[in-house]
C-alpha positions in Angstrom: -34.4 101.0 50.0 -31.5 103.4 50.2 -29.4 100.3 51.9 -26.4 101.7 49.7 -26.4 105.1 50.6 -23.3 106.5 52.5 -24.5 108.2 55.0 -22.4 110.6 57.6 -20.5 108.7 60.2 -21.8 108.8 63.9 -20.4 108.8 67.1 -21.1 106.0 70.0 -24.4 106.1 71.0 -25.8 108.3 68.3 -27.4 105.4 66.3 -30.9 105.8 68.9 -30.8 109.6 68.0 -30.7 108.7 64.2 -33.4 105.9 64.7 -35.9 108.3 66.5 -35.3 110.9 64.0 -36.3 108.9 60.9 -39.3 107.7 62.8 -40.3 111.4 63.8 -40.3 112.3 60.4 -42.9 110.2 59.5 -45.3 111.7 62.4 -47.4 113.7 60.2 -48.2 110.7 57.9 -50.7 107.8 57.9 -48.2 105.9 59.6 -48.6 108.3 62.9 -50.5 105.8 65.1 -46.7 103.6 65.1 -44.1 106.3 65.3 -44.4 106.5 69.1 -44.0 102.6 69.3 -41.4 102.8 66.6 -39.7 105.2 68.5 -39.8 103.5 71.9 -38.6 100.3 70.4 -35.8 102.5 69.0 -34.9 103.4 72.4 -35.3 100.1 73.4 -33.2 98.2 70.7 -31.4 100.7 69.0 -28.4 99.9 71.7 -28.3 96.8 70.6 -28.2 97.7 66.7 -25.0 99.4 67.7 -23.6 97.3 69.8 -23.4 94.5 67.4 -22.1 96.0 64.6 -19.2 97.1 66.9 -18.5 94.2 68.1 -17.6 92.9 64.5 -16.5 96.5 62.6 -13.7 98.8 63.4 -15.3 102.3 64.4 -15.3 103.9 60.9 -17.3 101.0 59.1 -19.2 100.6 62.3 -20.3 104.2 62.4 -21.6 104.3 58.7 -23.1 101.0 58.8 -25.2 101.8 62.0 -26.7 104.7 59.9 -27.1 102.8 56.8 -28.9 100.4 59.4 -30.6 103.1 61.1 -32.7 103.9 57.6 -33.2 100.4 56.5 -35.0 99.7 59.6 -37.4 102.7 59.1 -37.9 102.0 55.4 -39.4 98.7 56.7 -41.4 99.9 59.3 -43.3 102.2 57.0 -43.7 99.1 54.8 -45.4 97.1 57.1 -48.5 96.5 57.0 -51.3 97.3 59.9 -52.4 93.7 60.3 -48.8 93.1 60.9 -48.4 96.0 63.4 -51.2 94.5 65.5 -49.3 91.6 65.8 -46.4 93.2 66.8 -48.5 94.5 69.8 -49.8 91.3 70.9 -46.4 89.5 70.2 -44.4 92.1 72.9 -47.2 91.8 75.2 -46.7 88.2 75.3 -43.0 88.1 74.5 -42.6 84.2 75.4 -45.0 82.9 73.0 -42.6 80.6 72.0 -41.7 79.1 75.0 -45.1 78.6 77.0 -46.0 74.7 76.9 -48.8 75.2 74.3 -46.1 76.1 71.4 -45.8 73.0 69.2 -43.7 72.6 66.2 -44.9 71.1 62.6 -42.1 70.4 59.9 -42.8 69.9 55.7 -42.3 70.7 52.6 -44.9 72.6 51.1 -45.2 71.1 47.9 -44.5 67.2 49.7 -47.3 67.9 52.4 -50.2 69.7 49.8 -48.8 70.1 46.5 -49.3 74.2 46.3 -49.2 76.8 49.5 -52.8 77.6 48.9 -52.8 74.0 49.3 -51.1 73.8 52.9 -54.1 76.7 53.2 -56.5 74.3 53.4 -55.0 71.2 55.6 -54.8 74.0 58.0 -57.3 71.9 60.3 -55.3 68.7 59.9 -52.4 70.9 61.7 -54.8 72.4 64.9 -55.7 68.7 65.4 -51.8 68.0 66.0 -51.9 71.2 68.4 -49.6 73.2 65.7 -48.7 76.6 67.1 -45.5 76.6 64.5 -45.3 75.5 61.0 -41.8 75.1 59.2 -42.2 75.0 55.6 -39.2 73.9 54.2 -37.3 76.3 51.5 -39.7 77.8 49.7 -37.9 80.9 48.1 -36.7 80.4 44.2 -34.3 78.4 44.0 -31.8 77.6 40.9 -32.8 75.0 38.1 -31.4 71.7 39.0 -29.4 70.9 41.4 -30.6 73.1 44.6 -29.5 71.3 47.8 -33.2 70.7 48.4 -33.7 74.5 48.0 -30.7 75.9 49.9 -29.3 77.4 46.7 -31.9 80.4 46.5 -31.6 82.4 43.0 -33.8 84.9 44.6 -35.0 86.0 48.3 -37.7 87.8 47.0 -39.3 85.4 45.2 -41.9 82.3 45.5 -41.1 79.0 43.7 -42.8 78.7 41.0 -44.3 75.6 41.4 -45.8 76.6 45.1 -46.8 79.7 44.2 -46.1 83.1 44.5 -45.5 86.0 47.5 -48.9 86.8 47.6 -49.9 83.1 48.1 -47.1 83.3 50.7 -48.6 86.8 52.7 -52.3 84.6 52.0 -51.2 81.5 53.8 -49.3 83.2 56.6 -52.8 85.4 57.6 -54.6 81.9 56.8 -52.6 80.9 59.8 -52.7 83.5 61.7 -56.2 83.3 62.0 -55.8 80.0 63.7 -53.3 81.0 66.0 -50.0 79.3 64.3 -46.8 81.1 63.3 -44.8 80.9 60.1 -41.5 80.0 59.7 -39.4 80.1 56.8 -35.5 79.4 56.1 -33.2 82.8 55.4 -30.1 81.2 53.8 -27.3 83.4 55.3 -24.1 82.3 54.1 -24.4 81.6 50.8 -26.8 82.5 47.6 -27.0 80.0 44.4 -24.3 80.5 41.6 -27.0 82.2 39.5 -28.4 84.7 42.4 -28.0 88.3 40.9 -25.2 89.2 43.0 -23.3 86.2 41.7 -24.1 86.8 38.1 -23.5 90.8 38.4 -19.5 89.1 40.0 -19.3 86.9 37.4 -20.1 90.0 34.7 -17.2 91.7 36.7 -19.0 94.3 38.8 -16.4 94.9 41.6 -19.4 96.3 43.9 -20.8 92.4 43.7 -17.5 90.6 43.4 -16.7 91.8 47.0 -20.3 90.2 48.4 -17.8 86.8 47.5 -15.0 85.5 48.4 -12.9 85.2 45.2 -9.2 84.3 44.9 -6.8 84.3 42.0 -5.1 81.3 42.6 -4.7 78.4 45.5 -2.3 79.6 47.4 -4.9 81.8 50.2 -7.4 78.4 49.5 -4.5 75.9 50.0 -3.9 77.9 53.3 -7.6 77.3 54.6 -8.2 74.4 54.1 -5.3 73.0 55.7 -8.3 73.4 58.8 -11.5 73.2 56.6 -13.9 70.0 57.5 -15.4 68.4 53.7 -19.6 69.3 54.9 -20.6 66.7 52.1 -17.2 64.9 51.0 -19.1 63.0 48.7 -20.9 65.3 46.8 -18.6 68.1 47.0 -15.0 67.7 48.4 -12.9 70.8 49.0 -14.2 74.3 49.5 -13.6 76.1 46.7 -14.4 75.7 43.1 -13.1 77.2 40.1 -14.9 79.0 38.3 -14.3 80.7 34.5 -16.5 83.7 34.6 -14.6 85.4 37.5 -11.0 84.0 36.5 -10.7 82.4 40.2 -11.7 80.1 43.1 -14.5 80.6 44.5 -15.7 79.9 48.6 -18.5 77.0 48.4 -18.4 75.6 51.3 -21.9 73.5 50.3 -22.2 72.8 46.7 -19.9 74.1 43.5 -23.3 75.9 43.0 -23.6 78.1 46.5 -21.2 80.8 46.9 -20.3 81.9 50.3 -20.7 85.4 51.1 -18.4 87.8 52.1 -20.0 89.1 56.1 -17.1 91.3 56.1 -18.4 93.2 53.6 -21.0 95.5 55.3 -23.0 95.5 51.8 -24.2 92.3 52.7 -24.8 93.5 56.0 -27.3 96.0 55.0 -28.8 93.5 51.9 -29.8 91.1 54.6 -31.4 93.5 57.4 -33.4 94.5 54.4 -34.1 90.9 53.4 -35.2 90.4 56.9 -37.7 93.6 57.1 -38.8 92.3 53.3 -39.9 88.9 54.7 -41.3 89.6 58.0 -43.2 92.3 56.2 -45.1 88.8 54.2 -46.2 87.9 57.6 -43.2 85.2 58.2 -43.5 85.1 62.2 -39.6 83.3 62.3 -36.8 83.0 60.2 -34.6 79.9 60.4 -31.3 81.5 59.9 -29.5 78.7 57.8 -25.9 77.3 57.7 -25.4 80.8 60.6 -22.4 78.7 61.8 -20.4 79.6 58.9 -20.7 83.1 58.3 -17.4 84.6 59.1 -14.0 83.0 58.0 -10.9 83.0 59.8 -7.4 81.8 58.7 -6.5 78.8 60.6 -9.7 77.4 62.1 -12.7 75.7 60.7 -14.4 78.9 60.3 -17.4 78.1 62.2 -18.5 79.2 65.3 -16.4 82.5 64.8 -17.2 85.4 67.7 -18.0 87.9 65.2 -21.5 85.6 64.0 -22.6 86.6 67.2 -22.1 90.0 66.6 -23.7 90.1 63.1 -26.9 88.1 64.7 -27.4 90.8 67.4 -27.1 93.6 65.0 -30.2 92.0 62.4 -31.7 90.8 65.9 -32.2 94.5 67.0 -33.1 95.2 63.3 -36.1 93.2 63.7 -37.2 94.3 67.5 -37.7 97.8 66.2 -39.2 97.5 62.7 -41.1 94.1 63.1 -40.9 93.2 67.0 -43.4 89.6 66.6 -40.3 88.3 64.1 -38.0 86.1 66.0 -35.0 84.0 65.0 -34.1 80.7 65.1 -30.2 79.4 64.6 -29.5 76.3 62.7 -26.2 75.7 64.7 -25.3 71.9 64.6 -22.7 72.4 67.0 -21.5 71.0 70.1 -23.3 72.2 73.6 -20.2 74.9 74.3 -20.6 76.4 70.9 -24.6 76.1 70.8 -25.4 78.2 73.5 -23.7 81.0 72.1 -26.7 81.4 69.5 -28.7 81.9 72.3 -26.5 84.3 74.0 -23.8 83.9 76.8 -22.3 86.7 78.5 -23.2 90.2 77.1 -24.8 88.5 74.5 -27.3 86.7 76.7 -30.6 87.1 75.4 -29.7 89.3 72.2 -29.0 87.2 69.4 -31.2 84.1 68.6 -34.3 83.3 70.4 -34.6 80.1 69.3 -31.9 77.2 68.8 -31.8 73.5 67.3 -31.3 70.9 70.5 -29.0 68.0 68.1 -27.4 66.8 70.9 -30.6 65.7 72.4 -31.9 64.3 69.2 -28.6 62.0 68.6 -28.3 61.0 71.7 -32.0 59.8 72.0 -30.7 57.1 69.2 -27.7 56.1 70.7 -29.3 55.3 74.1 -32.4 53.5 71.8 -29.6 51.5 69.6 -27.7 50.3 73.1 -30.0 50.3 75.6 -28.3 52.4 77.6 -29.2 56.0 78.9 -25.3 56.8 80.4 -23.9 58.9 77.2 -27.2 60.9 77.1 -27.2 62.1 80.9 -23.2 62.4 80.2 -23.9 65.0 77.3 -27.2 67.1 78.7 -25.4 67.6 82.2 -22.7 69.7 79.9 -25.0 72.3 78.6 -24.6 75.7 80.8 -28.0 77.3 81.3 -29.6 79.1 78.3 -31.5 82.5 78.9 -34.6 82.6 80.4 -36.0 84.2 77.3 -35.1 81.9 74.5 -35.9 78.2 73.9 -35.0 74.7 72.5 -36.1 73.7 69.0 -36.6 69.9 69.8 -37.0 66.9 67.7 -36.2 63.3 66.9 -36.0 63.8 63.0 -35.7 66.5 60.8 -35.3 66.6 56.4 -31.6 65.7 57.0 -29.7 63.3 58.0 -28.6 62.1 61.2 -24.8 62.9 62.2 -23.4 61.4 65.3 -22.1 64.2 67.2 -21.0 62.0 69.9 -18.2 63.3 71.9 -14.9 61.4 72.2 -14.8 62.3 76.0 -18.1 61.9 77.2 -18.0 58.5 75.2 -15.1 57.6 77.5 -16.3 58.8 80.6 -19.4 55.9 80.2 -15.8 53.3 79.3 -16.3 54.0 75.3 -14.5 54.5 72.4 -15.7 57.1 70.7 -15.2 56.4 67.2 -15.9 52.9 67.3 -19.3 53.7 68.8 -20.1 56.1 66.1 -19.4 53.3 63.8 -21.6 50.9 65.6 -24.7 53.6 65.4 -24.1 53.5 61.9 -23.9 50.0 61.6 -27.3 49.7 63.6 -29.3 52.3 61.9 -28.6 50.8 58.6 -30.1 47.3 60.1 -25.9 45.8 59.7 -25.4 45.6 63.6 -26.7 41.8 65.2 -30.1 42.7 66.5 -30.8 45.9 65.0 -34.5 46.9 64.4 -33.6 49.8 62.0 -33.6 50.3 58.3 -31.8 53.1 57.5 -29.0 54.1 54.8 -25.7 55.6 55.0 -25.5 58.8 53.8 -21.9 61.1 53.0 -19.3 58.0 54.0 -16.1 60.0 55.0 -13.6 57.6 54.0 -10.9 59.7 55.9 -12.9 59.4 59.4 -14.6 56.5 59.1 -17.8 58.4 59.8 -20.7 58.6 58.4 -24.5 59.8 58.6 -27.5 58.2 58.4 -31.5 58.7 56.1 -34.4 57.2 57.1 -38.1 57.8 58.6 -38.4 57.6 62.0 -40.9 54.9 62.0 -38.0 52.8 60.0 -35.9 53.5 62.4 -37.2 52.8 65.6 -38.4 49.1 63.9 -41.6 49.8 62.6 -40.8 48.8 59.0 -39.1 45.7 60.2 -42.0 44.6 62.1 -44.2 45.0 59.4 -42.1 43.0 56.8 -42.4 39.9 59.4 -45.3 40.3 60.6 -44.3 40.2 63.8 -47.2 41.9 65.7 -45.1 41.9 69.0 -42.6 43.7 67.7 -44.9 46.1 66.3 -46.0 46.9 69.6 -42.2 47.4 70.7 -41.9 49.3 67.7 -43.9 51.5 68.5 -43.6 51.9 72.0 -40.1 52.5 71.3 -40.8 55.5 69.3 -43.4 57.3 71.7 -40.5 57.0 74.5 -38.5 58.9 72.0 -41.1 61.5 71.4 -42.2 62.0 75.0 -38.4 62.9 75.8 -38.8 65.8 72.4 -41.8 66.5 73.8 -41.2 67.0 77.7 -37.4 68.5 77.3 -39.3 72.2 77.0 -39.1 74.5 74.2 -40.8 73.6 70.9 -40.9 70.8 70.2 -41.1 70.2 66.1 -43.0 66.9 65.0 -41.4 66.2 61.3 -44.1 65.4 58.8 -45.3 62.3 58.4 -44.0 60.7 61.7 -47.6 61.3 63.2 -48.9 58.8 60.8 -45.5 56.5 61.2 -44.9 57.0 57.7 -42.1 54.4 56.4 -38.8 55.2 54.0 -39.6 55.8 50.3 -37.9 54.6 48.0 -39.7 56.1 45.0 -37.3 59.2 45.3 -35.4 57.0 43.2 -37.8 57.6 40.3 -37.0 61.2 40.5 -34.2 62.4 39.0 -33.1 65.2 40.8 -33.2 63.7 43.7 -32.2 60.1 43.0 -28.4 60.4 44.0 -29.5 62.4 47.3 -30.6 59.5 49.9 -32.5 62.3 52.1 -35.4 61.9 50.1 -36.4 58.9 51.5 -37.5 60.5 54.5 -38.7 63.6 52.4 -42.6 61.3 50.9 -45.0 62.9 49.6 -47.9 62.8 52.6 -50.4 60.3 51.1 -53.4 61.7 52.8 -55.4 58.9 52.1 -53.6 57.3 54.6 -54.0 60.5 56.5 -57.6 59.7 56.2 -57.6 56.6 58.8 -56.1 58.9 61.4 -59.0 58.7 63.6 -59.3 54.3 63.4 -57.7 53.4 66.6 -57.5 50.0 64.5 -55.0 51.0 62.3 -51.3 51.6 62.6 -51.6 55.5 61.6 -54.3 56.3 63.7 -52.5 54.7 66.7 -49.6 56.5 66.2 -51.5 59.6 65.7 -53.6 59.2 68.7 -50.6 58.8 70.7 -48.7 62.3 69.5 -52.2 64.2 70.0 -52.2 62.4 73.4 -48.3 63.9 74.4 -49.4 67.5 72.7 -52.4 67.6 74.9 -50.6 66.4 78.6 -48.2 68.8 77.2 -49.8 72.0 77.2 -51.2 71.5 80.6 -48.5 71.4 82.5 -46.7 74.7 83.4 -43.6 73.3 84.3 -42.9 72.6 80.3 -42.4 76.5 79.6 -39.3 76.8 78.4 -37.8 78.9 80.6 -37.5 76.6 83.2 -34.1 73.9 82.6 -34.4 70.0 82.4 -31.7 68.8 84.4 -30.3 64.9 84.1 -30.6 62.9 87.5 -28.3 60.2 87.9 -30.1 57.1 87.9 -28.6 53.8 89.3 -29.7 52.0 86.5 -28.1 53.2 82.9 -31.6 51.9 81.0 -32.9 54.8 82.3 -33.4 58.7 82.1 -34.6 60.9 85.0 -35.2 64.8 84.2 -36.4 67.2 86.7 -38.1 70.1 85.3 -38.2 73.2 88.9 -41.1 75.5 88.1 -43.1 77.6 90.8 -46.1 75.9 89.6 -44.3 72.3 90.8 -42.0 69.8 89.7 -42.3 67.8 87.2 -39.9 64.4 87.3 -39.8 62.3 83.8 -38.5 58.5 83.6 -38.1 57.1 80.6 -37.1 53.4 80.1 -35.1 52.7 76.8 -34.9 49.5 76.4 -37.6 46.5 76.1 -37.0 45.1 79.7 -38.6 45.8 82.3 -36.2 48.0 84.7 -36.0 49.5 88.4 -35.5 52.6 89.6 -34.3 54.1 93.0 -37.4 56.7 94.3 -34.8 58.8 95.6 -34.7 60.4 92.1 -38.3 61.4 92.6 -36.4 64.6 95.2 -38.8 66.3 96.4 -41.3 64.2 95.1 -40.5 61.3 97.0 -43.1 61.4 99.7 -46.0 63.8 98.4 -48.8 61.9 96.5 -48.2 61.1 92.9 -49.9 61.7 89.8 -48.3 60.1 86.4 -49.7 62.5 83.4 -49.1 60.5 80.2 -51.1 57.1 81.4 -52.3 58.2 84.4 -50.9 55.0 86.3 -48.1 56.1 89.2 -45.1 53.7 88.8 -45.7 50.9 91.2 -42.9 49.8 94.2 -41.1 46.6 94.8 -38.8 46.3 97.4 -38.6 49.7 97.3 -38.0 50.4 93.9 -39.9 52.3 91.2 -41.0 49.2 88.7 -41.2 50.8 84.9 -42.2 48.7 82.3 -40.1 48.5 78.4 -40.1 51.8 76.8 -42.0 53.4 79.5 -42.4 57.9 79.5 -43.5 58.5 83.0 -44.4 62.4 83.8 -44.7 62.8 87.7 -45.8 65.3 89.9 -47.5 66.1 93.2 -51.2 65.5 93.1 
């Protein structure tokens, strides 16, 4: 790809021009049947190429780099195969895939759910029997030997790890799936590459091209300066945000790990290696790329350098890069941010609908614990009501657990608007999901203690958490059943918020903590592997014995996927909106689609609670029907009467 080429600078607006030249040059080749589309979708998106990169580049670096852009995105276009190309048809003829209430999300690692990717390949039915529509695999490109923050250290983007496989296992699996109607994803590491990535190494051999893709510094004094506003993302494994290193005679950006080196988005090299990265990989067949760590692209003196306008910018720019070369591709931003700063990666303003499509809901996901651990719904409604609506055209990734740990991003002021302290009750959710707290049902671990804060995170399954493994250790068969019940109330609320939601491997079979990542010794100092198992599929084999503990558990997430993709009021382009219950053990959500509304109650706690019918709205005098169970709540004195852990979807019969 000639992504290093200088090419002659353009005026505004010229970059659509450039874009439909390059394709009409290919006209008379065996690529003709596309240039017409290629050159519509230039039209199209080519606006948006441009503006992005303005947005971030003064106009001489923004003119080049639109160009440099321009061919990149035609190089990959003719690269892309005709299977692909039909799905790029069907994909903009249905341009909400994502969002319609049959999308349904399956997290794993490849090599922890089937060893190999040919052998994800052929548990491909286990995954249609969950209703999967969308399967994460976890980091699969190369990573470094060693220590590889789980695979977030990638030596090389254009390369299979070893052990799974290689790209064309990767282009087999992702037609495999294809076939049987589920998308791809994959993680694109943005802001860093592993200390022995061939960028690094040619910056370490003292290649000025490559030592400018880093952020290098002779001494401490510009370091010292940042980090009087840095946060530590893993104080105990890696405190500070630089690291010394001999080979290039200074300090080094590594936000992560001494090992990942941040990259320089400034530099609009990296710019260009990454659209081409991006063609490269959908050009396998990866239907989505989980843009990791997106937060912390750009770096500004005297903030925390996250969040920084100029990510939204960059996003658009390999957004539109995407739309014309490989349209069915779409984005999704790992931004664990608060709900002002969240909705940015989905697009506010001008950039409404033009960067991500796709976003990670955290504050849902932590605040579905905190209102388990209390009993007490208030923070939860608090923190939803605060999120502004997202565009119509993008969607919430859902999800009660995910391969890392659990931070509580609990707000200080929505804590005190239910009469909490903030930090002491992020210390009691700690206490309680390590099993400390009087009463807890959980058996968790602490994981990155931040002895400045007092904070800290939490590991385990979610089947340990919600009290599964402590029922089981007592033999307490009642609790099992609260167990349990607990943790379908928390997966009907992942499930009925809208968007994808992403069912984490294993928690369909209520898979417990394991310990034996203990035995391993690359991961033994890393408590995250405990709710990273290996998926023992002869457990996995019982699925379908309604007497066993997996095959309940299973039963009941089939049961929520199925309800699920009936209902037309789950597309995610409609909003759930909190209703103000008079009774804080309870959530209300109402879901406005032309189809009807759909009203959701969920009890969280093991009481039985009431609930005011006025929350039912317009609901309140039509004739019910109650999807999940099928039984309408029943009244008494007037009130709705839910029983403990209750997920209640209404609607007009």
């Amino acid at each position: 790809m000639p992504h290093n080429e200088r090419v002659t600078a353009l005026t505004q607006g010229e970059a659509v021009d450039v874009l439909v030249a390059a394709a009409l040059r290919h006209a008379g080749s065996a690529t003709a049947d596309g240039a017409d589309d290629l050159v519509a979708r230039a039209r199209r998106w080519g606006p948006d190429l441009e503006a992005g990169v303005r947005a971030v580049f003064e106009p001489a670096v923004a003119d080049v780099l639109v160009a440099r852009l321009a061919e990149i995105v035609v190089g990959g276009w003719v690269d892309r195969p005709q299977a692909l190309r039909d799905r790029d048809r069907d994909r903009l003829l249905t341009p909400d895939w994502f969002q319609r209430p049959d999308a349904q999300g399956y997290v794993a690692y490849a090599d922890r759910f089937a060893g190999t990717l040919e052998g994800v390949a052929t548990h491909i039915d286990y995954l249609r029997e969950l209703g999967t529509t969308y399967l994460h695999l976890m980091p699969l490109l190369r990573p470094r030997a060693g220590a590889n923050d789980g695979g977030y250290a990638v030596a090389d983007y254009r390369d299979v790890r070893s052990d799974l496989g290689t790209m064309a296992d990767l282009e087999a699996l992702a037609s495999a799936l294809h076939d049987s109607g589920i998308a791809l994803t994959i993680d694109l590491v943005l802001n860093h590459v592993a200390r022995e990535h061939p960028w690094a190494q040619a910056a370490r051999r003292g290649e000025a091209h490559y030592r400018d893709y880093f952020l290098l510094f002779p001494d401490r004094t510009v370091p010292d300066e940042f980090e009087r506003t840095l946060p530590e993302v893993f104080p105990d494994f890696a405190p500070g945000n630089f690291t010394w290193d001999d080979d290039v005679d200074g300090w080094v950006w590594t936000t992560f790990n001494d090992y990942q080196w941040d990259l320089n988005w400034a530099n609009p090299d990296v710019v260009c290696e990454f659209a081409d990265l991006t063609l490269f990989l959908a050009n396998r067949g990866v239907d989505c790329l989980r843009l990791d760590a997106i937060a912390f692209l750009w770096k500004r003196m005297g903030t925390d350098s996250q969040n920084q306008p100029e990510v939204h910018g960059l996003t658009r720019a390999l957004r539109a890069v995407a739309r014309i070369a490989a349209p069915s591709l779409v984005f999704k931003a790992e931004a664990i941010v608060g709900p002002a700063d969240v909705v940015k990666y989905l697009g506010v303003g001008d950039y409404a609908g033009h960067v991500s499509d796709l976003a990670y809901h955290n504050s849902l996901m932590v605040q579905i614990w905190s209102a388990l651990a209390t009993r007490d719904a208030r923070l939860l409604v608090r923190a939803l009501e605060k999120f502004p609506p997202k565009p119509t055209t993008t969607a919430w990734a859902t999800y009660l657990r995910c391969h890392d740990d659990i931070g509580w991003a609990i707000d200080d002021t929505d804590a005190w608007q239910v009469g909490w302290n903030g930090p002491a009750h992020r210390a009691f959710l700690s206490e309680w999901y390590v099993g400390r707290a009087p009463g807890s049902f959980a058996r968790g671990e602490e994981f990155q203690v931040n002895e400045a804060t007092g904070d800290s995170r939490i590991s385990g399954s979610a089947a340990s958490l919600v009290g599964i493994e402590q029922a089981l250790q007592v033999g307490d068969v009642p609790m099992l059943h609260r167990a349990v019940a607990r943790l379908h109330c928390a997966y009907a609320m992942v499930y009925g918020f809208g968007g994808i939601p992403l069912l984490y491997m294993g928690d369909e079979l209520a898979l417990l903590n394991d310990a034996t990542y203990l035995d391993e010794p690359e991961h033994a100092e890393d408590n995250r592997w405990m709710h990273r198992p290996r998926m023992p599929w002869d457990v996995a084999a019982r699925r379908h014995d309604s007497s066993t503990l997996e095959g309940l558990v299973f039963a009941m997430v089939r049961h929520l996927g199925d309800v699920r993709r009936s209902l037309p009021s789950l597309h995610a382009s409609v909003e759930s909106v909190p209703v103000e219950t008079t009774n804080p053990a309870l959530v209300a959500v109402l879901r406005r689609h032309a189809a009807g509304d759909l009203v959701q109650l969920y009890n969280v706690s093991e009481d039985w609670q009431r609930c005011d019918p006025r929350v039912l709205g317009s609901l309140r005098d039509r004739e019910l029907v109650e999807h999940l169970s099928g039984d309408v709540p029943r009244t008494e004195d007037w009130q709705l009467v839910l029983p403990p852990y209750a997920a209640v979807w209404l609607a007009a019969r």
